[in-house]
Phi, psi and omega in degrees: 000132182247121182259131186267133168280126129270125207290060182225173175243354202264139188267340181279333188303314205298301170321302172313306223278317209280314189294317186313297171337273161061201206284357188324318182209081183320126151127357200227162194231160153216141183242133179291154166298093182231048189231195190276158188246125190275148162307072161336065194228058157268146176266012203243195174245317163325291190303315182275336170314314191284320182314307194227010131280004192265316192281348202276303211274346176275326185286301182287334213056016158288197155292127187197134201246128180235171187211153193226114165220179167164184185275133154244111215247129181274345164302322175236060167068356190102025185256152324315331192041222163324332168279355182330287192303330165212056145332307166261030179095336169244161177278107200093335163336012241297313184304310200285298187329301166296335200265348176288320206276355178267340174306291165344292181287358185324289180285341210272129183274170189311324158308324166268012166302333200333143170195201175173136173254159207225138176235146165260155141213157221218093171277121186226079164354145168284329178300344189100336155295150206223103142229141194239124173242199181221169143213158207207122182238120164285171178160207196199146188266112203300218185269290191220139178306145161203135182125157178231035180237165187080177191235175136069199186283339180329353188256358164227358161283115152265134184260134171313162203080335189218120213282287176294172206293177134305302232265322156281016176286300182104170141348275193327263181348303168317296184297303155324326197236335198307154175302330180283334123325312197284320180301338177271333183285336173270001201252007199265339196258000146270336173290321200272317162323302176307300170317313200271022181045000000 
């Protein structure tokens, strides 16, 4: 069994990432992360992702797999973006975060909702090989939050396709569909390299 740390502190990322996984890519654990968490001062979702599988995989010697992600509203430019977690000024604020962007989003009629969240992920060897893919879930930014599943913005992301929020959506869907999801299916054929030594 080869074990990857992930390089989050966040407990709900580990629990998605762990449901993602799931039998995709046999032989491998992901294990959690309890060393320092490095200064996110990348301007990309790339750039910060690689900062801190680079500090994950430098603390453990394991493998470590990190992830950047966030809401991207094509009306304001691809904002929050990198900035998503403290969107409203604390870092985690998930509530006040949501509640400045629908404040934002306020005059904009539906047709300029548009939006998509975007996850990186960032594999990184104690040896120093770097891999990075994406996943990008389109969708429109709903009114008013809704649903009591999800973190984060989920509670005002409608994903293309589906009438409801993520957060009412559930786990199962989610996970099948989510950025985060597109991004571990493209990350399964450096991961499954890795698992196979």
């Amino acid at each position: 069994m080869v074990r990857v740390v992930l390089a989050t502190h966040n407990q709900h990322k580990a629990a998605e990432f762990q449901q993602i996984l799931g039998d995709a890519v046999p032989g491998l654990e992901i294990v959690a992360y309890d060393g320092p968490e490095p200064v996110e001062d990348g301007v990309t979702f790339e750039a910060n992702a690689l900062i801190k599988a680079r500090t994950a995989a430098a603390h453990t010697g394991l493998p470590a797999l990190a992830d950047d992600s966030g809401i991207c509203v094509d009306a304001m430019g691809g904002a929050p973006g990198i900035f998503s977690a403290r969107w409203a000024g604390t870092h985690g604020d998930a509530e006040a975060n949501l509640r400045l962007l629908l404040d934002q989003l306020a005059d904009l009629p539906d047709a300029s909702r548009t939006a998509h969240f975007t996850a990186t992920l960032a594999l990184v060897t104690p040896e120093g090989a770097e891999t990075v893919v994406q996943g990008v879930w389109p969708g429109r930014i709903a009114r008013e939050a809704r649903g009591g599943h999800g973190h984060g913005y989920d509670p005002i992301f409608v994903p293309d396709g589906h009438d409801e929020t993520a957060a009412e959506l559930g786990p199962a869907v989610k996970n099948a569909e989510s950025h985060r999801a597109r991004a571990f299916a493209a990350a399964v054929p450096a991961l499954s390299a890795l698992a196979a030594g």
